[in-house]
C-alpha positions in Angstrom: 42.5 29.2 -12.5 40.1 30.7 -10.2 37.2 30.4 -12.4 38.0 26.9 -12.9 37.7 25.7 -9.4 34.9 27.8 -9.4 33.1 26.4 -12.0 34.4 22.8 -10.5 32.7 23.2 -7.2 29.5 24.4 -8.7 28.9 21.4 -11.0 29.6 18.5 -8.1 26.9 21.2 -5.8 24.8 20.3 -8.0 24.6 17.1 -8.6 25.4 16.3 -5.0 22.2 17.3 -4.7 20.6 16.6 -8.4 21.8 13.8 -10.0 22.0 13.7 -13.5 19.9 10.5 -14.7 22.7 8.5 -16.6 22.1 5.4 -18.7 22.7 2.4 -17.5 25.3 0.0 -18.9 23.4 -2.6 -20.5 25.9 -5.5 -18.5 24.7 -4.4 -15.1 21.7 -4.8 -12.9 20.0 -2.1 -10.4 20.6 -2.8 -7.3 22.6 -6.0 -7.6 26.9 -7.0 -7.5 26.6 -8.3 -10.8 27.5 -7.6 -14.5 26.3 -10.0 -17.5 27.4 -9.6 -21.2 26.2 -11.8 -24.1 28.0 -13.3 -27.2 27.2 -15.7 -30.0 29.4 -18.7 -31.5 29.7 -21.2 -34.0 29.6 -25.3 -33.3 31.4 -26.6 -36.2 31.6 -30.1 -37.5 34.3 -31.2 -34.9 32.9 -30.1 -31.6 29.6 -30.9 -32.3 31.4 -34.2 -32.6 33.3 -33.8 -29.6 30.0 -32.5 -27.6 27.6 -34.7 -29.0 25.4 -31.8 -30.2 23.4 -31.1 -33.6 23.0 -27.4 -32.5 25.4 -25.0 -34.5 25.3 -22.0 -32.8 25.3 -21.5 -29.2 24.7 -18.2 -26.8 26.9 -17.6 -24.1 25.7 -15.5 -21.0 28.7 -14.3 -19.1 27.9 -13.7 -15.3 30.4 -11.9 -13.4 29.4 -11.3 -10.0 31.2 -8.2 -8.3 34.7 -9.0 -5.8 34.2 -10.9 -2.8 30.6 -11.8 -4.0 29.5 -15.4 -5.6 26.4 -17.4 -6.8 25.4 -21.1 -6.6 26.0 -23.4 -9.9 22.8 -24.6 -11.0 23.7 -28.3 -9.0 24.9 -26.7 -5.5 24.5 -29.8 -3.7 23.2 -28.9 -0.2 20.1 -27.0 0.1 21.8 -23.7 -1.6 19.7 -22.5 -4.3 20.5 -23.0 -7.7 21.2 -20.7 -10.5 18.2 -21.4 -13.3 18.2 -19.7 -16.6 15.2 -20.2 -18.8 15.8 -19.0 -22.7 13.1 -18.7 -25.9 13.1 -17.9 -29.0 9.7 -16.7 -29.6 7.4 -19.7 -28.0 9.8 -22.2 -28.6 11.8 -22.8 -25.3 15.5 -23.8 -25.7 17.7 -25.9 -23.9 20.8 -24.8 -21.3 23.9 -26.5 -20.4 25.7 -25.5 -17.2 29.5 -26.0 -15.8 29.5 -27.2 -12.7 30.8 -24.9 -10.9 34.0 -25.0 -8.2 33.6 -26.5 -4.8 34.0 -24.0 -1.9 33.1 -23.6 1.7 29.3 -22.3 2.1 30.3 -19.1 4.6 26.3 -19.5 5.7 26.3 -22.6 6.2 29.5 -23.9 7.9 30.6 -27.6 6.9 28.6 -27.8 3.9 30.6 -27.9 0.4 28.8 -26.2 -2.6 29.9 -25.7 -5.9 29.7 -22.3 -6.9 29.9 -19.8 -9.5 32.5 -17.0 -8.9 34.5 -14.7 -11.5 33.1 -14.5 -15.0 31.3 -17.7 -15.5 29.6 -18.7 -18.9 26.0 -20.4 -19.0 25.3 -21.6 -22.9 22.4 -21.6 -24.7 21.5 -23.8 -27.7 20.6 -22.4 -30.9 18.5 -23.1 -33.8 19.6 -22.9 -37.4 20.1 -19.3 -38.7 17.1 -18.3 -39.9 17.2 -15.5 -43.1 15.8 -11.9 -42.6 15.3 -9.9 -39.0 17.8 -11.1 -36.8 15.7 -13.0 -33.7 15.5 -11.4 -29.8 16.1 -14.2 -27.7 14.4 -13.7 -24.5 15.6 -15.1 -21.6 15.1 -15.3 -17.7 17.9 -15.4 -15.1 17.0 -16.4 -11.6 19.7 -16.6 -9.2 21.1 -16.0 -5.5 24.0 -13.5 -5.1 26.3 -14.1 -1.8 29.0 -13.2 0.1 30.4 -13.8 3.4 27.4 -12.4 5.6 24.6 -12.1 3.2 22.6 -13.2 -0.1 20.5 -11.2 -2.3 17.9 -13.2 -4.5 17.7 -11.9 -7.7 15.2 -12.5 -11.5 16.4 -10.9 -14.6 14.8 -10.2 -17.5 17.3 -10.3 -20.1 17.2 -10.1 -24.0 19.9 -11.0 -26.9 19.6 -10.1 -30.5 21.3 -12.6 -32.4 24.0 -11.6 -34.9 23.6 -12.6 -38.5 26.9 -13.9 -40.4 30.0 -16.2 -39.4 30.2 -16.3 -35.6 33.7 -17.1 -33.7 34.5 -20.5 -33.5 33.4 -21.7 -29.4 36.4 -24.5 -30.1 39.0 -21.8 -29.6 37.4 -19.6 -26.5 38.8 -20.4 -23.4 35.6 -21.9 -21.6 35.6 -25.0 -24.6 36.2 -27.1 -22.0 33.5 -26.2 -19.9 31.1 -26.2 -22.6 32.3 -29.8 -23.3 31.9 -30.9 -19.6 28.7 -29.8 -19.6 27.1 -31.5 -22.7 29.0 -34.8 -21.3 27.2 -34.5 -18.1 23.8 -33.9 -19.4 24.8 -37.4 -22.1 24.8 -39.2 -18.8 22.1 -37.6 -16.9 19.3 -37.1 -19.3 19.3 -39.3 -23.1 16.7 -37.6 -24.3 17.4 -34.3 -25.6 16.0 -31.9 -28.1 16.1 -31.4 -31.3 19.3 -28.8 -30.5 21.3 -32.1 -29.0 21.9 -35.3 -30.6 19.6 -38.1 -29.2 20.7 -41.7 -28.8 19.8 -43.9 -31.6 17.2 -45.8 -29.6 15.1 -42.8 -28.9 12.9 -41.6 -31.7 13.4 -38.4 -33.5 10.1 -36.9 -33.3 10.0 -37.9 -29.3 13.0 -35.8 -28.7 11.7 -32.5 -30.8 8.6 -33.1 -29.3 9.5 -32.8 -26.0 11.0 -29.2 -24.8 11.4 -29.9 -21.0 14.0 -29.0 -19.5 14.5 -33.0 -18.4 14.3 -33.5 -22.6 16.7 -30.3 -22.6 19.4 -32.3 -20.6 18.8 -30.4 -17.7 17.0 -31.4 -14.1 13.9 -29.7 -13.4 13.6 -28.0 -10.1 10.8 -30.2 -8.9 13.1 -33.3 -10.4 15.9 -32.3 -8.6 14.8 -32.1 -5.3 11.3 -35.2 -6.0 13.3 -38.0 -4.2 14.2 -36.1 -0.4 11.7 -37.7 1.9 12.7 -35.2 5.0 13.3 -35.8 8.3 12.2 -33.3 11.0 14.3 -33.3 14.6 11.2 -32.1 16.2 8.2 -34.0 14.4 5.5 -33.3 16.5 5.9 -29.3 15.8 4.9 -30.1 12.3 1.5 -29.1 10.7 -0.5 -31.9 9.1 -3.9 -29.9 9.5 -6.0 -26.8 9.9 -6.9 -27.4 13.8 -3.0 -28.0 14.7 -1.9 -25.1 12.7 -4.4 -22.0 14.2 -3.3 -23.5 17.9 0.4 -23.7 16.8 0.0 -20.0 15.8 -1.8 -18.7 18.2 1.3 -20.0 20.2 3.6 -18.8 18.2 2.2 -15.2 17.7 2.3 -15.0 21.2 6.0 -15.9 22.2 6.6 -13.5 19.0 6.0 -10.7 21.2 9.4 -12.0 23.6 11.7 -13.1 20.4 15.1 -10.4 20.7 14.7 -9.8 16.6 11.5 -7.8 17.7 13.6 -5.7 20.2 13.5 -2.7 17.0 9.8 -2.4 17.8 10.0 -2.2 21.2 10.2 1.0 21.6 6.5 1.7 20.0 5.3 -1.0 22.1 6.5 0.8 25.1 4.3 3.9 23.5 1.3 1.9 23.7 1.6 0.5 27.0 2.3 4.1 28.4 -0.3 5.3 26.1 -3.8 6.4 29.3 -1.9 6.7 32.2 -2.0 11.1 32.2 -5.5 11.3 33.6 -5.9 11.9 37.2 -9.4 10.5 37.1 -9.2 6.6 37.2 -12.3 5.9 35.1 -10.6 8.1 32.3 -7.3 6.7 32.5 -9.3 3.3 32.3 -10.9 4.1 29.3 -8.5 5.5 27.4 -6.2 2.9 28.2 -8.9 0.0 26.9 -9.3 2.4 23.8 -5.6 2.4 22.6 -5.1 -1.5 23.2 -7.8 -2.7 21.1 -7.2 -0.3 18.3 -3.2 -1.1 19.1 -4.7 -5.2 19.0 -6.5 -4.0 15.6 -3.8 -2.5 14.0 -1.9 -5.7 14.6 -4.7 -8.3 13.1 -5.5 -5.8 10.2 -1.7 -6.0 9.2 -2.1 -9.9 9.5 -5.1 -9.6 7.7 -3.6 -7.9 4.6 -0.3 -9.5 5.2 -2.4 -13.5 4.8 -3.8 -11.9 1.3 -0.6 -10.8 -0.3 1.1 -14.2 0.8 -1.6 -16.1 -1.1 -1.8 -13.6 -3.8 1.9 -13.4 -4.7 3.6 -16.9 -3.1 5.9 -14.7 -1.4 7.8 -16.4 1.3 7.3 -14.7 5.6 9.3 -11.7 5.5 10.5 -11.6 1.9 8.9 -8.1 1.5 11.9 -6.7 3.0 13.8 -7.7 -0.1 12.5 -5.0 -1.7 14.9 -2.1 -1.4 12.1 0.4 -2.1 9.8 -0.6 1.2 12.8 -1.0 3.4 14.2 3.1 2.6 10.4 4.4 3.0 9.9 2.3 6.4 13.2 4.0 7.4 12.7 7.3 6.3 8.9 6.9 8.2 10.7 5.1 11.3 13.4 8.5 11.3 10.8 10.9 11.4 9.1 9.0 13.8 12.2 9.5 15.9 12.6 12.8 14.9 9.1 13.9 16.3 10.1 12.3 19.6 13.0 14.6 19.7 10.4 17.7 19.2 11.9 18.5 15.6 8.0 18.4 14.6 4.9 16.5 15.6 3.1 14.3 13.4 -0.4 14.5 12.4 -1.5 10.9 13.5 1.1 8.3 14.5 2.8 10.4 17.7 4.1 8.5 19.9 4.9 11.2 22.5 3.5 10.1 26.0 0.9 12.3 26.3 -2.8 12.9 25.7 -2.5 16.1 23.3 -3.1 13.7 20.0 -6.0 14.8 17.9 -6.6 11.7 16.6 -6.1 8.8 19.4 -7.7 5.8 18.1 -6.0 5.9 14.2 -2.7 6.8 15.9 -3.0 3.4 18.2 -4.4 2.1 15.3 -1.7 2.7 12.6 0.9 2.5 15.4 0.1 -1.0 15.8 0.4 -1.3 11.8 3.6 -0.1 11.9 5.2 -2.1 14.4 4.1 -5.4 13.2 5.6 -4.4 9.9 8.4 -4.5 11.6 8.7 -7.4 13.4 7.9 -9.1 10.3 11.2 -11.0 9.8 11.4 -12.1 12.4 10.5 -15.9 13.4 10.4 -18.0 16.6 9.3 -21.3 17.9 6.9 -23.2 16.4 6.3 -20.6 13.6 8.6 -22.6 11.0 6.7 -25.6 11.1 3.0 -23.6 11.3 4.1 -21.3 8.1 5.8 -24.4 6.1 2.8 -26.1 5.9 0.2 -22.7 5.4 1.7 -20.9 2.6 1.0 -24.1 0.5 -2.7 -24.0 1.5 -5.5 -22.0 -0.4 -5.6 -18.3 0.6 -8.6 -19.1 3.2 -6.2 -21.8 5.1 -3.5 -18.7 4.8 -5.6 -16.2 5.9 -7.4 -18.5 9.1 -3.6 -19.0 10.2 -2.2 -15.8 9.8 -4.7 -14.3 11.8 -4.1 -16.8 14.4 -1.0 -15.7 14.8 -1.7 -12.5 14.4 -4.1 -13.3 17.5 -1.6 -14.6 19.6 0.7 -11.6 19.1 -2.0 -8.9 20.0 -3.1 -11.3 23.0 -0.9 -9.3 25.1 -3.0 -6.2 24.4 -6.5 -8.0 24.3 -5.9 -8.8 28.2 -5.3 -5.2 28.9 -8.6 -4.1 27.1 -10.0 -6.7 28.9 -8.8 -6.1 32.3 -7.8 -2.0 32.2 -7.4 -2.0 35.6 -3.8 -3.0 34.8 -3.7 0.5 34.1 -2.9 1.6 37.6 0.6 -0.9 37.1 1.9 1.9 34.4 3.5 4.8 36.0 1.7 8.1 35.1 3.8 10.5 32.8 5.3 13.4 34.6 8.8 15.1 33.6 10.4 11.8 33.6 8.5 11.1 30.7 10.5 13.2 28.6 13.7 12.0 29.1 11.9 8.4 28.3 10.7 10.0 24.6 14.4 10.9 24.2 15.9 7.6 24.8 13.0 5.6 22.6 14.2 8.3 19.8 17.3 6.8 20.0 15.8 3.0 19.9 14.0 4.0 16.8 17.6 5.4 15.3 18.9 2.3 16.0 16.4 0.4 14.3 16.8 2.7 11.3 20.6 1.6 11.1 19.4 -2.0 11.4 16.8 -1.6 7.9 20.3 0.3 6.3 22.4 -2.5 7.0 20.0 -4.9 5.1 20.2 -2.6 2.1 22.3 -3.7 -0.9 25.7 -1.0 -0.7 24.5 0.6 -4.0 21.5 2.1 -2.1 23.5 3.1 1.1 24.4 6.8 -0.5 20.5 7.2 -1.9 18.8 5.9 1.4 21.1 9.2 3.7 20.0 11.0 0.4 16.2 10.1 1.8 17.1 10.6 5.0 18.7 14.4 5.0 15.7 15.4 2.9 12.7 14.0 5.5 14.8 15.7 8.4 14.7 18.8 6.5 11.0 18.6 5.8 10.5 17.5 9.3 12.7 20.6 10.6 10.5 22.9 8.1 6.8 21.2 9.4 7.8 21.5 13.0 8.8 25.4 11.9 4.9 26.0 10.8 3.8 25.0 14.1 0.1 23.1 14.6 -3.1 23.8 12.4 -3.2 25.0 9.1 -4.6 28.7 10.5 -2.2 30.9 8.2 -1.1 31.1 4.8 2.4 30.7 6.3 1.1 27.5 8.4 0.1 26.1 5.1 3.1 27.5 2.8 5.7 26.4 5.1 3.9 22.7 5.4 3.7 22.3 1.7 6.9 23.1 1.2 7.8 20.7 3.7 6.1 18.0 2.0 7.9 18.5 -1.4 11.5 18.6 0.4 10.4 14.7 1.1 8.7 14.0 -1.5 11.9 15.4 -3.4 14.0 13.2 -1.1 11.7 9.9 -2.6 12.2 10.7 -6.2 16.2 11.6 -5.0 16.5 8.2 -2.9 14.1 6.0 -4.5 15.6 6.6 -8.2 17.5 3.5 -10.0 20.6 3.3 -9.0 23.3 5.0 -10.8 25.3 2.1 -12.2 29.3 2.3 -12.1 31.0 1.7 -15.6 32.2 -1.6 -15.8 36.1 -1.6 -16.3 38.6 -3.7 -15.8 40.5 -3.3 -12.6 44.3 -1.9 -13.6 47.4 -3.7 -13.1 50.7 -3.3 -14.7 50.6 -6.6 -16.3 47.6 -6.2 -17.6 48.3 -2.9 -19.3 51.8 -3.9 -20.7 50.0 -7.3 -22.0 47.5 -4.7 -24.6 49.9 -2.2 -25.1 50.4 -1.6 -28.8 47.8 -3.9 -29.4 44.8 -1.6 -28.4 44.3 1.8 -27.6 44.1 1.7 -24.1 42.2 4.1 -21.1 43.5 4.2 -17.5 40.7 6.2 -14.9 42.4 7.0 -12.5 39.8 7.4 -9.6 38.7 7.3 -5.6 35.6 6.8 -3.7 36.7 10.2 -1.8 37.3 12.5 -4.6 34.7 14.5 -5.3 36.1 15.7 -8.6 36.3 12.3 -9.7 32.4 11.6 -9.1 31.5 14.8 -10.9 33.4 13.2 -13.9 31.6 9.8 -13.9 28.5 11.9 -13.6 29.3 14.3 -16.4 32.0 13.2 -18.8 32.7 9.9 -17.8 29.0 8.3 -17.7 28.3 4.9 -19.2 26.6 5.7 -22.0 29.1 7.9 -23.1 31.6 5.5 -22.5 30.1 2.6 -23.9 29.6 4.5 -27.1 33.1 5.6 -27.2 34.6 2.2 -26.4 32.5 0.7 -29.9 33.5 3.6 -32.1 37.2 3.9 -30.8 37.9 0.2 -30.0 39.0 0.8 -26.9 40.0 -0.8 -23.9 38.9 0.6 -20.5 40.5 0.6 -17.1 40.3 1.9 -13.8 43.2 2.7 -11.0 41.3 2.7 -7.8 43.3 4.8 -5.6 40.6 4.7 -2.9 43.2 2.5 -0.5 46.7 2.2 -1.0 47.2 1.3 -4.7 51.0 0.9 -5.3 51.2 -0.2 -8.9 48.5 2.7 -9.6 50.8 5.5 -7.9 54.2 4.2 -9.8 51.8 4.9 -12.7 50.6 8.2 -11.5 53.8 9.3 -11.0 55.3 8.3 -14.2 52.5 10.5 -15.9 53.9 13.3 -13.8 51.0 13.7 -11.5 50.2 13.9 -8.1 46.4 14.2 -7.5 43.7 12.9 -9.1 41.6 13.0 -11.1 43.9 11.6 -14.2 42.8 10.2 -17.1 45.5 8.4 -19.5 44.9 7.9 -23.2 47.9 5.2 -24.2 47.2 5.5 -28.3 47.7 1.8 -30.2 50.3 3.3 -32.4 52.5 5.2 -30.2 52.1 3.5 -26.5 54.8 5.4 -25.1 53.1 8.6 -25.5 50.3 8.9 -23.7 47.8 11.7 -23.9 47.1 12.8 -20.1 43.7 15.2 -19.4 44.1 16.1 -15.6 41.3 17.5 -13.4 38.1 18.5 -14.9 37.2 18.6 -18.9 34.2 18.2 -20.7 32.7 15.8 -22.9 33.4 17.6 -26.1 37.7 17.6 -24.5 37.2 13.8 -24.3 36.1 13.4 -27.7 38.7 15.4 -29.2 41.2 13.9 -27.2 40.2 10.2 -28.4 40.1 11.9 -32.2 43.3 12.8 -32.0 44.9 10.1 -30.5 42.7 6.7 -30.9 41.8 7.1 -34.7 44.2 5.1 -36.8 
């Protein structure tokens, strides 16, 4: 028994701290609350009556967005963005039908009524005739926005289907019929014209409708259609940008009052490093200089960043700020913003961005330089007045109109810090560091901790475990650097900093890995067990989010792959008994099985129900096999 829990601990040591790299299910998405799943149907002689279609297959894309989280239908209404999915076979392009969704309360924009798509919702694709030999990939391109009550995430798959040769199920007797039927009623009054995959009115010509494979032909609105008739209003008109001239004024404005908006309060506490930054020299003509020195390479920093910033805007059409969708740059700008605080505390001292109030830095004009980088990275999301209307009308504007504006603002932000270079006289307003000043470094440590809670909170929950992953590993680096002391004098100084850089570096590959995606099972409940029982052989998981056993399983035994694999070869059906909060069904369950404690998995065989097969604790992969063997084969 001993060696057991022995061996127990060991395994979930290590991967706590190395991961196995586990396969994917092929139904879920890094990163995102949602699961997809394909299937294929036939349209036979009555419903393509019923629907008005000549297609006679159709592909169905399930969505099924995680509990608690939705997405829009592809007509929201409102300004919500619309679910678009875009499908080929080959070059040729093929039309989608939509259901319309169900009307709900928008939770981020209150008193508007979308209609939304919520649960497992099925978006269908029609199909050519069956063509003989390889089956055909249909390719296919799912853009979307996944909400719930406080947040969206915007999200483009790249999805792919491989068509099934033979008879197909009959889409007259799946439960969505109805919805399919809606939908190819809708587009019949929204869009004659179809292709060749629909059935166009008599009065349009036959070769006009194959002919034409847009998605207005296709029955369904374009996005530039849908929106072409809104002539907006604007409650402050005389904001707007018609012109070049209006626009660099507007953001030199704007940059400026940047500096004062409360969603820069994160990077306040490096700005207050720059303004302290020249005031330890007793000698006023030194203190002068230095403090002209770090505000125009602090000013420089900020315009560079604008400067690349204007580029990659009019390189890539990404929106202001959208760069912190990307889950990758938010964890590194934490990890680099904890260490940041971390060298405040005295754990280690960094090599060029310090922002310790003192003269000691080796390299003073790249640390004001990259410090001013840094903290207009930061403020990047953030917006204020008369930025909406300057940046609504630039990021449609060639990339030189981009980049004249941008740097205007950019400008108007580091205006601040141009007057100081201009005037360092100011200098003598800034206290001069003394033992105060390390109480101060202390206290803007814990600003920069606080800002590294705010970049965690706009992480996606699947990356909350990685990112602390990230973060244990740089304070460990940080903890050995500061150990090897300045200089790279000694082969110890130089051991003790490499290793120091692979603990981080380990934390990157440990934090910055796909996610690890969660089987997808269905949630138990006794009605739905006793509604398969006898008909399938049936799996019950049960599980917690604080049982460490239970994670070792899903990272061993119970991976997806594995799973997924098992589930075709045994037809199986899978379910999970969360017992992470109170779970009564689950425990009346439990119990009955004459458990306890967890984990439990239950193998309820399709012959003999009433006997299940229980494996408790740990077991391997070759256990789980036999067990199925033995109890799932008919």
């Amino acid at each position: 028994m001993s060696h057991k829990v022995l061996r127990g601990l060991l395994c979930f040591l290590l991967l706590a701290l190395f991961p196995p790299l586990s396969a994917s299910a092929a139904d879920r998405h890094e990163d995102l609350p949602l699961a997809t799943s394909w299937a294929a149907y036939s349209l036979g002689q009555q419903a393509r009556a019923e629907a008005g279609l000549e297609a006679r297959r159709v592909a169905v894309l399930f969505l099924e967005p995680d509990e608690g989280w939705y997405t829009y239908s592809h007509s929201p209404g409102g300004f919500a963005k619309p679910t678009k999915l875009s499908a080929s076979l080959g070059k040729t392009p093929l039309p989608v039908l939509y259901p319309a969704g169900q009307p709900k309360a928008d939770p981020l924009d209150p008193g508007a009524l979308v209609n939304a798509y919520a649960g497992k919702t099925p978006l269908f694709i029609l199909l050519p005739e069956d063509g003989k030999g390889k089956a055909p990939s249909l390719m296919a391109k799912l853009e979307l926005l996944l909400c719930t009550k406080d947040k969206c995430l915007p999200a483009s798959i790249d999805l792919a289907f491989v068509l099934p040769k033979g008879n197909l199920p009959d889409v007259r007797q799946q439960p969505w019929w109805p919805a399919l039927l809606a939908a190819a009623k809708t587009v019949d009054k929204q869009a004659p014209a179809k292709t060749a995959f629909a059935a166009p009115p008599a009065e349009a010509p036959q070769d006009q409708a194959k002919a034409d494979p847009s998605p207005a032909a296709a029955g369904q609105p374009s996005s530039a259609g849908v929106w072409s008739s809104l002539t907006p209003r604007y409650f402050q008109p005389e904001l707007e940008v018609g012109g070049l001239v209006k626009a660099v004024l507007l953001g030199l404005l704007a940059g400026f009052i940047l500096n004062f908006m409360p969603c820069v309060l994160p990077v306040i506490s490096i700005k207050l490093s720059a303004l302290m930054a020249g005031g330890g020299s007793a000698d006023a003509d030194i203190r002068r200089a230095r403090f002209r020195e770090h505000n125009l390479y602090f000013a420089s920093g900020i315009l560079l960043y604008f400067l690349a910033l204007s580029v990659i805007l009019g390189a890539t059409g990404l929106a202001w700020g959208q760069i912190f969708q990307q889950p990758v740059i938010v964890m590194s700008l934490t990890a680099l913003i904890f260490a940041l605080s971390l060298s405040l505390f005295g754990v280690f001292s960094l090599p060029i961005v310090d922002l310790k109030f003192d003269q000691m830095t080796t390299h003073p004009k790249l640390q004001a330089l990259f410090t001013g980088l840094l903290a207009t990275l930061l403020a990047t999301p953030c917006s204020g007045p008369f930025l909406g209307g300057v940046l609504g009308w630039t990021l449609m504007q060639p990339p030189w109109v981009i980049s004249s504006v941008l740097l205007a603002v950019g400008a108007g932000m580091a205006l601040p810090y141009l007057v100081l270079v201009l005037f360092p006289g100011l200098a003598r307003l800034f206290p001069r560091p003394g033992a105060w000043t390390g109480h101060l470094e202390k206290g803007v440590g814990l600003l920069l901790m606080g800002t590294c809670i705010y970049l965690i909170s706009i992480l996606p929950e699947a990356r909350l475990i990685p990112v602390l992953i990230l973060l244990w590993f740089t304070a460990l680096g940080a903890w050995v650097w500061g150990l090897a002391g300045p200089g790279f004098d000694t082969a110890k100084n130089v051991l003790l900093k490499l290793l120091a850089v692979l603990l981080i570096a380990a934390g990157f590959w440990l934090g910055l890995r796909p996610a690890t995606v969660v089987t997808q099972m269905d949630a138990y409940s006794e009605a739905s067990l006793r509604a398969v029982l006898g008909k399938e052989t049936v799996i019950v998981d049960f599980t917690a989010d604080w049982c460490p056993s239970c994670k070792v399983l899903e990272q061993t035994t119970l991976t997806p792959a594995r799973l997924g694999d098992m589930k075709k070869r045994f037809g199986l059906r899978l379910m999970r008994a969360d017992l992470t909060e109170q779970n009564p069904e689950a425990e009346a369950l439990l119990h009955a099985l004459g458990s306890k404690s967890i984990p439990v998995l239950a193998i309820f065989p399709k012959n003999a129900p009433e006997h299940p097969l229980v494996l408790r604790d740990l077991f391997t992969p070759t256990q789980f096999e036999e067990a199925l063997e033995h109890t799932a084969r008919p």
